[in-house]
C-alpha positions as CSV (number, residue, x, y, z in Angstrom):
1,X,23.6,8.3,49.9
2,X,22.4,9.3,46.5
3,X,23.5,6.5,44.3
4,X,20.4,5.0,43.1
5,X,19.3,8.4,41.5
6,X,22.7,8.3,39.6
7,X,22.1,4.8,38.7
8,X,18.9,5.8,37.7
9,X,19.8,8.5,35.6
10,X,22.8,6.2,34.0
11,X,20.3,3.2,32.9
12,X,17.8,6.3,31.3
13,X,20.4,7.7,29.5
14,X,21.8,4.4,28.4
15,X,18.1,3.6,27.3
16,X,18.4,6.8,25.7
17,X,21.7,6.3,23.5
18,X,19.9,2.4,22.8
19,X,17.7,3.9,20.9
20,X,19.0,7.0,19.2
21,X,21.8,4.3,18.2
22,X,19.3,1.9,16.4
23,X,17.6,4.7,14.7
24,X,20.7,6.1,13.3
25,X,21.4,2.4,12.3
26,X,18.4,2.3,10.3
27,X,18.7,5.6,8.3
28,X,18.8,3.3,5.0
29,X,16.3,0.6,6.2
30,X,13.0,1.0,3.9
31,X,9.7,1.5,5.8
32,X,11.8,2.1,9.3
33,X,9.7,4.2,12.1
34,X,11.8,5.7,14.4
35,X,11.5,6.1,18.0
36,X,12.3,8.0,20.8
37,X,12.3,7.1,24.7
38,X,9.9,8.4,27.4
39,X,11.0,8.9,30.8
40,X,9.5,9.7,34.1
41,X,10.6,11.0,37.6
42,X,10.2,8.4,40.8
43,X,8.9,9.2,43.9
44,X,8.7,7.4,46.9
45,X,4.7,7.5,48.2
46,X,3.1,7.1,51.6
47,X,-0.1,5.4,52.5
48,X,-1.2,9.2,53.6
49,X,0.8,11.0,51.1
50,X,4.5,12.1,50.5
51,X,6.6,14.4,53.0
52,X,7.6,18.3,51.4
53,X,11.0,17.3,51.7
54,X,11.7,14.0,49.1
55,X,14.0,14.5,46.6
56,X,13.1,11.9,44.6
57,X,14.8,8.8,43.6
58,X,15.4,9.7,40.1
59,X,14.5,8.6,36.5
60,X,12.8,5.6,35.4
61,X,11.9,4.4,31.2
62,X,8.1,4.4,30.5
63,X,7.8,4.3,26.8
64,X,9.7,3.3,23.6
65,X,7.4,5.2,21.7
66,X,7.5,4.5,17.7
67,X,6.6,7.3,15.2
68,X,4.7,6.8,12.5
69,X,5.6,9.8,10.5
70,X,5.4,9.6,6.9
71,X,9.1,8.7,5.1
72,X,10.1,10.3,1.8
73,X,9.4,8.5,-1.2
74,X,12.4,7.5,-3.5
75,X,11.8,5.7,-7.0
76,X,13.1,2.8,-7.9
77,X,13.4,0.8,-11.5
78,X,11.5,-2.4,-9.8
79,X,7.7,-1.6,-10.4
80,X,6.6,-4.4,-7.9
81,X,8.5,-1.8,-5.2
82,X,5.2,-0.7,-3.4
83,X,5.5,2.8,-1.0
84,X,3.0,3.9,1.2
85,X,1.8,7.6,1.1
86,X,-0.3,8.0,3.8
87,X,-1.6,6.0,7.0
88,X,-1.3,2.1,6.3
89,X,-0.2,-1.1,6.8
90,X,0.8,-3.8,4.5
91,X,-0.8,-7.2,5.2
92,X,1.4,-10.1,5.5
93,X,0.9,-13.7,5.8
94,X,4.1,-16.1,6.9
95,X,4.7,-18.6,9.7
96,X,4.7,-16.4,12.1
97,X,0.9,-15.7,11.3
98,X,-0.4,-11.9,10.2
99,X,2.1,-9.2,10.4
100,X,2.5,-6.1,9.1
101,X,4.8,-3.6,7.0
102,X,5.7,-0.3,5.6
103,X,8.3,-1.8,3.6
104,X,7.0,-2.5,0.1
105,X,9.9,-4.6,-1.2
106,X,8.5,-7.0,-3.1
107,X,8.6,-9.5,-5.6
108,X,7.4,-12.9,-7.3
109,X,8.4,-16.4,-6.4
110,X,8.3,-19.1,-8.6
111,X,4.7,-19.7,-8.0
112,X,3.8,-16.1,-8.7
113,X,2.8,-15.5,-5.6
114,X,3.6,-11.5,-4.6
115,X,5.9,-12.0,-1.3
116,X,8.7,-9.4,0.8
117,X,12.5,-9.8,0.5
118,X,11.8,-11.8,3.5
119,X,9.2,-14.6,1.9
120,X,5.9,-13.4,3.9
121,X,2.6,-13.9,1.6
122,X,1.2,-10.4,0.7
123,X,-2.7,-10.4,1.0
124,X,-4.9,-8.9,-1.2
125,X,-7.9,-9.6,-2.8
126,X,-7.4,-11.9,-5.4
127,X,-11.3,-12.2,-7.0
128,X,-11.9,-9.0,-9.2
129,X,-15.3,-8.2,-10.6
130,X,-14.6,-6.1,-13.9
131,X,-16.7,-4.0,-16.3
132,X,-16.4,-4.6,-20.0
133,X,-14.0,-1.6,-20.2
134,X,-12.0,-3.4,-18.0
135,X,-12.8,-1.4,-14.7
136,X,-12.8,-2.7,-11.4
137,X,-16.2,-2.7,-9.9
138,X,-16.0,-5.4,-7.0
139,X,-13.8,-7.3,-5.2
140,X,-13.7,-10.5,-3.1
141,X,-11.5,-13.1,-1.5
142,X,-9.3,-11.3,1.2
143,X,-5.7,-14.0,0.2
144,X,-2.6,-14.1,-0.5
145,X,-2.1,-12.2,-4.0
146,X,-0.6,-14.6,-6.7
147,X,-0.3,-14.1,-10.4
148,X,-1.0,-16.5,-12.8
149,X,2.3,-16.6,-15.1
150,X,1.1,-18.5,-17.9
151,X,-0.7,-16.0,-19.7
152,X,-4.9,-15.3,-20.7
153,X,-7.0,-17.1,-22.9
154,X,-8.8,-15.8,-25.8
155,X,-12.3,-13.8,-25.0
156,X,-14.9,-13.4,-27.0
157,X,-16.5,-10.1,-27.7
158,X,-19.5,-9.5,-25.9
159,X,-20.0,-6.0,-25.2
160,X,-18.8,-3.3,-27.9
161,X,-19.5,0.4,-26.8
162,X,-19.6,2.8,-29.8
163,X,-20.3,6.7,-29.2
164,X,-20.7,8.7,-32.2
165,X,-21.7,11.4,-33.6
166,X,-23.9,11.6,-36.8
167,X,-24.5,15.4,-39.4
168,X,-27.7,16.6,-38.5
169,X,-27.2,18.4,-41.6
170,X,-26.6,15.4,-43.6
171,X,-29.4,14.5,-46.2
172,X,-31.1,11.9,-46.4
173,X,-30.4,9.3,-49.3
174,X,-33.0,8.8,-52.2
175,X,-32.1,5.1,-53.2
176,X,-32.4,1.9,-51.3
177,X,-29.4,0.6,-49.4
178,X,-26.7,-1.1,-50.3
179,X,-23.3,-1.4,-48.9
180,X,-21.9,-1.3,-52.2
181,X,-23.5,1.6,-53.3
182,X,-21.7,4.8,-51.4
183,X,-25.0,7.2,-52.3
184,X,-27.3,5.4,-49.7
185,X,-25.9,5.5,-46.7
186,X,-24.3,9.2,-45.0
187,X,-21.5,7.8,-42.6
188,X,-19.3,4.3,-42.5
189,X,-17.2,3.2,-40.0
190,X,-15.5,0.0,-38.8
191,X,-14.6,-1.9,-35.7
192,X,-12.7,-5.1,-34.5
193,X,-14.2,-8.0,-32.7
194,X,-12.5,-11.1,-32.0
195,X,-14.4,-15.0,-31.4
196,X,-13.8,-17.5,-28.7
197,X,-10.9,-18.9,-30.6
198,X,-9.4,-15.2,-30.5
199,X,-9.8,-14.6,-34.4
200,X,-10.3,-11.4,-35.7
201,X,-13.7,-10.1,-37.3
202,X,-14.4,-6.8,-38.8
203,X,-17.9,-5.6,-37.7
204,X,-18.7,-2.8,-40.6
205,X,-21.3,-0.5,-40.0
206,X,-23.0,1.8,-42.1
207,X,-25.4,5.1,-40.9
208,X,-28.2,6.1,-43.5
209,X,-30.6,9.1,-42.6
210,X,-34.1,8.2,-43.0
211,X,-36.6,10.7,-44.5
212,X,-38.9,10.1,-42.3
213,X,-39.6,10.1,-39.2
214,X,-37.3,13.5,-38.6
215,X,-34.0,12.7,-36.8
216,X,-34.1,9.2,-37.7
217,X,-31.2,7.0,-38.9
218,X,-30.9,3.3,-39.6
219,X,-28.1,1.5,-38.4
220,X,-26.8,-1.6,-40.5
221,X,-23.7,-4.1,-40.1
222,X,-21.6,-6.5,-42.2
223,X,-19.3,-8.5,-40.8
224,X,-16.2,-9.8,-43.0
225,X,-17.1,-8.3,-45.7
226,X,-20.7,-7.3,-47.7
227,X,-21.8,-10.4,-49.3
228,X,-25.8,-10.4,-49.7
229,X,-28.6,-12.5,-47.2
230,X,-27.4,-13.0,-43.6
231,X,-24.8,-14.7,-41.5
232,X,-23.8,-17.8,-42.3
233,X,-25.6,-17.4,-45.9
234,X,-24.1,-13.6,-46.2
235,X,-22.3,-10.9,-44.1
236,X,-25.0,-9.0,-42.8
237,X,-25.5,-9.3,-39.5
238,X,-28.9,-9.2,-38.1
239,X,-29.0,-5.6,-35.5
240,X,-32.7,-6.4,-35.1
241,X,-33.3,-9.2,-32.4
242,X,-34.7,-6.5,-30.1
243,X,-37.5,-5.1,-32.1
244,X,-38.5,-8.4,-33.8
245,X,-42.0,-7.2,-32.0
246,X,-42.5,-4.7,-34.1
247,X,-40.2,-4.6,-37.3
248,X,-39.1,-7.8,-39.3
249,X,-35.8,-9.8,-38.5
250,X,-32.6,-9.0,-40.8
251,X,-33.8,-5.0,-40.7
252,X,-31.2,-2.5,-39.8
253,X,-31.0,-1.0,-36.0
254,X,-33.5,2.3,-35.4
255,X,-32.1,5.5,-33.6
256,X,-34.1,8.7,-33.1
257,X,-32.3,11.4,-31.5
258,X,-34.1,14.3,-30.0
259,X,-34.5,17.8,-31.5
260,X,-31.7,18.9,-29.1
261,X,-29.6,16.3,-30.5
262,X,-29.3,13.7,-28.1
263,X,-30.1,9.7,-28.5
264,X,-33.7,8.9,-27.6
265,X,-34.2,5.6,-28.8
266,X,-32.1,2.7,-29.8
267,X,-29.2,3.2,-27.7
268,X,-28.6,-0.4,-27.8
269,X,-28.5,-3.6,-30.0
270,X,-27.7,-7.4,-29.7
271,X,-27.4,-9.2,-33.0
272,X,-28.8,-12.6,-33.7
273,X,-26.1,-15.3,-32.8
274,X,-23.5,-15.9,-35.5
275,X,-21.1,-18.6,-35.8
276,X,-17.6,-18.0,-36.9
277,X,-15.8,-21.2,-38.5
278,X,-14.8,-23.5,-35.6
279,X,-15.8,-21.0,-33.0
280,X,-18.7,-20.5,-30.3
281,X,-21.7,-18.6,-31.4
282,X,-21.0,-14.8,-31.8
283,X,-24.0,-12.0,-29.7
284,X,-22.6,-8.9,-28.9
285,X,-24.1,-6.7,-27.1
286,X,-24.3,-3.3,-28.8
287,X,-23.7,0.1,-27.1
288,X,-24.8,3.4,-28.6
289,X,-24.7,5.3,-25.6
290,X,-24.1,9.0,-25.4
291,X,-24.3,9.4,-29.3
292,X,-25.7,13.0,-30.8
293,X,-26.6,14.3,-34.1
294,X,-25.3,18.0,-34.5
295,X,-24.2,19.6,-37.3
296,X,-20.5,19.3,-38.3
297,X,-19.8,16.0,-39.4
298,X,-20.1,12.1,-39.0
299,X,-17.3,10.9,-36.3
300,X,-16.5,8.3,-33.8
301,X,-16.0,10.0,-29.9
302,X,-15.1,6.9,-28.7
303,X,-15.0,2.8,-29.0
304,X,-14.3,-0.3,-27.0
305,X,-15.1,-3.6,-26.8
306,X,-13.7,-6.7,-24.5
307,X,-12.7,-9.1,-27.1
308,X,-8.9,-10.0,-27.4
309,X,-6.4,-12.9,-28.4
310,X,-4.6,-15.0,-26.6
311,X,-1.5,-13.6,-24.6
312,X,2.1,-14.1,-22.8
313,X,2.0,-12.4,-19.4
314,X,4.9,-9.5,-20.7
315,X,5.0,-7.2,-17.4
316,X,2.8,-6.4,-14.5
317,X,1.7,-2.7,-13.0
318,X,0.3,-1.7,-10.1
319,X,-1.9,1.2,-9.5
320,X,-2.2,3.9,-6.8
321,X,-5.1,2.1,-5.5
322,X,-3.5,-0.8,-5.2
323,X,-4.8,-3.2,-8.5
324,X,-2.2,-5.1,-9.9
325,X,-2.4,-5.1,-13.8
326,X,-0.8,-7.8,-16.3
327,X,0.2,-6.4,-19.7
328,X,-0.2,-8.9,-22.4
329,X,1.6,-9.6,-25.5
330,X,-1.8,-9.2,-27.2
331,X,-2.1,-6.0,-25.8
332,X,-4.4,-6.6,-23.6
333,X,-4.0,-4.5,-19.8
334,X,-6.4,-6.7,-17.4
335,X,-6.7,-6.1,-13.4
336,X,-5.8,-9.3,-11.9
337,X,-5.7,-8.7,-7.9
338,X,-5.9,-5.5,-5.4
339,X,-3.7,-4.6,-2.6
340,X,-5.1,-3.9,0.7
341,X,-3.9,-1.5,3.5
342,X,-4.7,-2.1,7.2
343,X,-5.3,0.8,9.8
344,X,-5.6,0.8,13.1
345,X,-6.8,3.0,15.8
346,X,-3.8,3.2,18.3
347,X,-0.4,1.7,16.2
348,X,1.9,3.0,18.5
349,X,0.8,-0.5,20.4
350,X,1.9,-2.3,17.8
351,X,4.8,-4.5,18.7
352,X,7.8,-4.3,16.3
353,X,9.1,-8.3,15.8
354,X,11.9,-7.0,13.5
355,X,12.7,-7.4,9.6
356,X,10.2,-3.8,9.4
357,X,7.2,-5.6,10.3
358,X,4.9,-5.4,13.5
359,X,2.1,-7.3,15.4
360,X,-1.1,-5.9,16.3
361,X,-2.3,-6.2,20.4
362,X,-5.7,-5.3,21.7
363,X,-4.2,-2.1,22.7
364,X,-3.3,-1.0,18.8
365,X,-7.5,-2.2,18.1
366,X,-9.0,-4.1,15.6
367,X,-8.0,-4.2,11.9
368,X,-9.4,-1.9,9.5
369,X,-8.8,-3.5,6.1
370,X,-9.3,-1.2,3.1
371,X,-8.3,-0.2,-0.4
372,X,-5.8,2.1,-0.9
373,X,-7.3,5.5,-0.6
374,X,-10.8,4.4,0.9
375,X,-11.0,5.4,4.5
376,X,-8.6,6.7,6.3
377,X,-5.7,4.8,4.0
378,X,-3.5,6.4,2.1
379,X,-2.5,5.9,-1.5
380,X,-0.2,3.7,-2.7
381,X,2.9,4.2,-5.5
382,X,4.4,1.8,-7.5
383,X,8.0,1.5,-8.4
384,X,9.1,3.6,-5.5
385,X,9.9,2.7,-1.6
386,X,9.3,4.4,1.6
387,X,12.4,5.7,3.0
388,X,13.1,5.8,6.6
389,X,11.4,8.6,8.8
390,X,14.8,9.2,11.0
391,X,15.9,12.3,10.9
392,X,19.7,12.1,10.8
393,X,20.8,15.4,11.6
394,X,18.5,15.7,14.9
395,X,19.5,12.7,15.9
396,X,22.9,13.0,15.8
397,X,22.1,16.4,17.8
398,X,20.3,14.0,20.2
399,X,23.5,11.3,20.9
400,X,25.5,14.6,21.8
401,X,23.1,15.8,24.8
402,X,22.2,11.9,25.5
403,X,26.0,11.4,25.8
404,X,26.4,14.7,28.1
405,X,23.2,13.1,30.1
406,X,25.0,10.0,30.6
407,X,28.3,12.5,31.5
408,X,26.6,14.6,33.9
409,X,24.6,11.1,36.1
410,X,28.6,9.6,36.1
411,X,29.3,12.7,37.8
412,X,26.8,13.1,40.3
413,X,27.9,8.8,41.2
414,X,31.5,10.3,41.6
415,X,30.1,13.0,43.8
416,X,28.4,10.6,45.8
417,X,31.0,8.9,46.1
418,X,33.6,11.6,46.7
419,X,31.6,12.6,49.7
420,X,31.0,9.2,51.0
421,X,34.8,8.9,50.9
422,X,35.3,11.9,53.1
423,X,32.9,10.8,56.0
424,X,35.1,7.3,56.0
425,X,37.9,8.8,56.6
426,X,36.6,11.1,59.2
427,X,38.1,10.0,62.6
């Protein structure tokens, strides 16, 4: 009799409900996948193939197949909640060894280490290379991210970037220079440097156009004031350690800009160590970069420089590629570490080991590890979560036609059994 393709069809359609149950159970579980079952037909097979007649002996579970659909994105008010938009794994370090995660639930333990709601290490690459604006231009050290909670030292300014842009219709001045004297010199402007202790200098710099050669302007700079000579006997500080070659020390700094307007010559400086009371000896590399000379004005386009005070770690960002920023009380933003997001070439062979994390197998592949948005990984976004991919309303569709399924194999048992029943009590 035909019992074992009811049976069959029973333990599918109970395999079936198993999972449509646990995917509706984790509508609200953050980072969830959902999955569906695979089935198959049976057949019984002969060494020299199967008869025309078989009817088969039912239905038998292949696959628990996970899909890896992208979730909605919901915000929340933590801004160390991480989501995912895009392909991407999480790496996570625990006990258990490396897993992996949609769920981007995190937070800070007492050693300001970035870990899940469930403890597991985040990894991420915790050595930053940085620019003097700050940028990230390298990274190292694949680890487990952790912040340093006390807060950043002092820096000294080292680099100071100053675009400008200076009248080509100004004229030039007929007496000698002086910083006291407004009539020899055609633009002023200031900016704020800061020694190893943190304290803050005011670097003054003054712009006079020079008679001759054409399109030529001398560059000069006090700092702390305009007292006469040069650091430590005065203010002035000495822009001409460059071209000592060919023009005396203490001069001002030379730029010639092109008859189009553009900086030819000059576009940097270094000024001859100064020493700040009770601080380390001051060289800054000067930056004159993408300055013009056009008609309309003196101005500053932009300024920068990588100086700054000391400061209390005061909150923490993260970017959509994945740098985590501290936010200072000085006011300082500084990269400190960079998430990573893993890929692989086949993760529906990933084995799910609960609390929304997964193992990788040879099956799945190797590990891909990038930054977020390199590759094939998807961006990242702070302060919101991944939501779960199931889809509530077709899977409540699918518990009604699992449950008929599970209906309809009952029936054919009782059938079966119906039938058998009549040939017993044949006689």
């Amino acid at each position: 009799m035909g019992f074992q393709q009811g049976l069959s069809g029973l333990n599918a359609a109970s395999k079936n409900l198993d999972v449509i149950s646990n995917n509706i159970a984790n509508v609200g579980t953050v980072g969830f996948k959902s999955s569906r079952a695979e089935f198959a037909d049976v057949y019984a097979t002969a060494t020299f193939g199967a008869g025309d007649l078989q009817s088969g002996l039912g239905a038998q579970t292949v696959s628990v197949a996970q899909q890896f659909t992208q979730g909605g994105l919901s915000v929340t008010n933590n801004p160390l909640d991480v989501a995912i938009s895009g392909s991407g794994f999480f790496r996570l370090s625990g006990e258990g060894g490396t897993t992996y995660t949609r769920s981007g639930q995190f937070r800070l333990d007492k050693e300001g280490f970035l870990v899940t709601n469930t403890g597991e290490n985040v990894t991420g690459y915790t050595q930053l290379t940085l620019d003097s604006a700050f940028n990230v231009v390298g990274t190292t050290s694949l680890g487990n991210v952790q912040i340093d909670l006390d807060g950043i030292n002092a820096q000294a300014t080292s680099d100071l970037s100053l675009n400008l842009n200076l009248d080509a219709a100004a004229v030039a001045p007929t007496v000698a220079f002086s910083p006291t004297t407004s009539t020899s010199y055609n633009y002023s402007t200031s900016v704020t440097v800061f020694d190893s202790l943190g304290s803050e200098h005011s670097i003054q710099y003054y712009f006079r156009k020079e008679v001759a050669p054409d399109n030529t302007w001398s560059a000069y700079a006090y700092m702390d004031g305009t007292a006469t000579g040069l650091w430590p006997v005065g203010d002035q500080l000495d822009l001409n350690l460059l071209n000592t070659s060919t023009l005396p020390a203490g001069g001002a700094h030379t730029m010639t800009f092109s008859s189009a307007g553009n900086l030819i010559t000059g576009t940097s400086a270094t000024n001859a160590s100064v020493t700040p009371p009770g601080a380390a000896p001051l060289i800054i590399a000067m930056d004159f970069t993408g300055s013009s000379q056009y008609s309309g004005g003196s101005g500053i386009n932009s300024v920068s420089q990588n100086g700054f005070q000391s400061g209390n770690l005061v909150g923490l960002s993260i970017g959509d590629d994945g740098v985590i920023a501290g936010r200072y009380s000085n006011g300082v933003t500084q990269p400190l570490q960079q998430l990573v997001l893993v890929t692989f070439r086949n993760p529906q062979s990933m084995i799910p080991v609960g609390q929304n994390q997964w193992v990788s197998t040879i099956d799945a592949g190797a590990e891909t590890i990038n930054n977020p948005g390199e590759g094939v990984a998807g961006l990242v976004q702070a302060g919101s979560v991944e939501d779960s991919n199931t889809d509530l309303t077709g899977e409540l569709v699918n518990l009604i036609v699992a449950q008929r399924l599970y209906q309809a194999n009952a029936q054919t048992i009782s059938a079966q059994s119906t039938i058998l029943q009549t040939l017993v009590n044949l006689r």
